[in-house]
N, C-alpha and C positions, 0 to 999 in steps of 0.2 A: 457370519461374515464380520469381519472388525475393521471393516473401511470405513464405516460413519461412527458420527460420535455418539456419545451415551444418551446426548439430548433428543437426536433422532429416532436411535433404536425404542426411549420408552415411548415414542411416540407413534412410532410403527406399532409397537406391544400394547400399550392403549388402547387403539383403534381395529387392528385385525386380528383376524384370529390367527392361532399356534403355526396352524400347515399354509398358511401363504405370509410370513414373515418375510423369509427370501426374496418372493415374488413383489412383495411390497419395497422391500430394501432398492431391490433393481429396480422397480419404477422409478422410485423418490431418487434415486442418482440420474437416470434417462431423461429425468424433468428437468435434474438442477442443469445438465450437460446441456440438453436443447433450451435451456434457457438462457443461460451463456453465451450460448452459440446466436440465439437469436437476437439480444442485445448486442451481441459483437456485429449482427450485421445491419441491426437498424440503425445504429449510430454514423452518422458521416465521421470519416476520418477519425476514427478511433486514434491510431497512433497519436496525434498530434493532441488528444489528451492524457492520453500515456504518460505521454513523455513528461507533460505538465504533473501529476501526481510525484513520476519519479523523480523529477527534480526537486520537489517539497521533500516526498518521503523520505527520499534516499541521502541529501544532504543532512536531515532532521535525524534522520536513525543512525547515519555512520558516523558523525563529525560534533554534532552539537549537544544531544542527548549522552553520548559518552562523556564528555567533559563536563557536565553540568551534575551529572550522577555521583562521578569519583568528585570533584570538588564536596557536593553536598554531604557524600558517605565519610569522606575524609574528616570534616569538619573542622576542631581547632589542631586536628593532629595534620593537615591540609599546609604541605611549605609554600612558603614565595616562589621555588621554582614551580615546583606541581600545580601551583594555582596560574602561575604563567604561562607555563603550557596547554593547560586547561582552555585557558586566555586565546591563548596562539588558533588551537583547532577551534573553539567555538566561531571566532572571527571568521576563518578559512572556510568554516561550513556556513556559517550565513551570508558568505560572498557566494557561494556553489547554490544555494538556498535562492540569493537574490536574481542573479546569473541567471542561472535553469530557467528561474521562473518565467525572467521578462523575456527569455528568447523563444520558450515555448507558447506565452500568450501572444507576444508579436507573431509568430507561425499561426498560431491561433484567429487572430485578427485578419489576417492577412490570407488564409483560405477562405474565411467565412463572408467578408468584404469583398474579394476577387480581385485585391493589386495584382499583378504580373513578380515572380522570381525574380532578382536582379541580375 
């Protein structure tokens, strides 16, 4: 099966033997799935740290990490426009970065605390 990665399979091949490989592969996927599954339900309100990750991540990965890459790779071959631009999205993504953030930890605060919805 070539569902897990290389690191698991020699680690299945390590430890068991030849004829229950499989049988090990499916366990180590059945553990990782109800483990998942069970932090998904221990945790109170999950979403509302979701949300907080993907507003870090998601500003950090689309917006500010692009710009800051081609700027660096560009280097002196890097124009005033291209570095202006650069400029423009980095700014727009740490407003999305700052934004997300404080609205998700205020939701955050504000479950955990118990204010009322306005």
């Amino acid at each position: 099966s070539s569902g897990i990665n290389a690191e698991y399979k020699g680690f299945i091949q390590r430890r068991i033997s030849p004829q229950n490989h499989l049988k090990a592969e499916y366990a180590l996927r059945f553990s990782l799935v109800m483990l998942t599954f069970a932090l998904a339900a221990a945790i109170p309100k999950l979403d509302l740290f979701i949300s907080l990750v993907g507003a870090v991540s998601s500003s950090t990965l689309a917006m500010m990490a692009p710009a800051v890459i081609d700027t660096v790779t560009q280097g002196e071959r890097c124009s005033w426009g291209r570095a202006f631009k650069n400029l423009i999205l980095f700014i727009l993504g740490f407003f999305g970065f700052i934004t997300g953030s404080y609205v998700s930890i205020r939701n955050i605060i504000k479950y955990f605390v118990g204010e009322e919805e306005p």
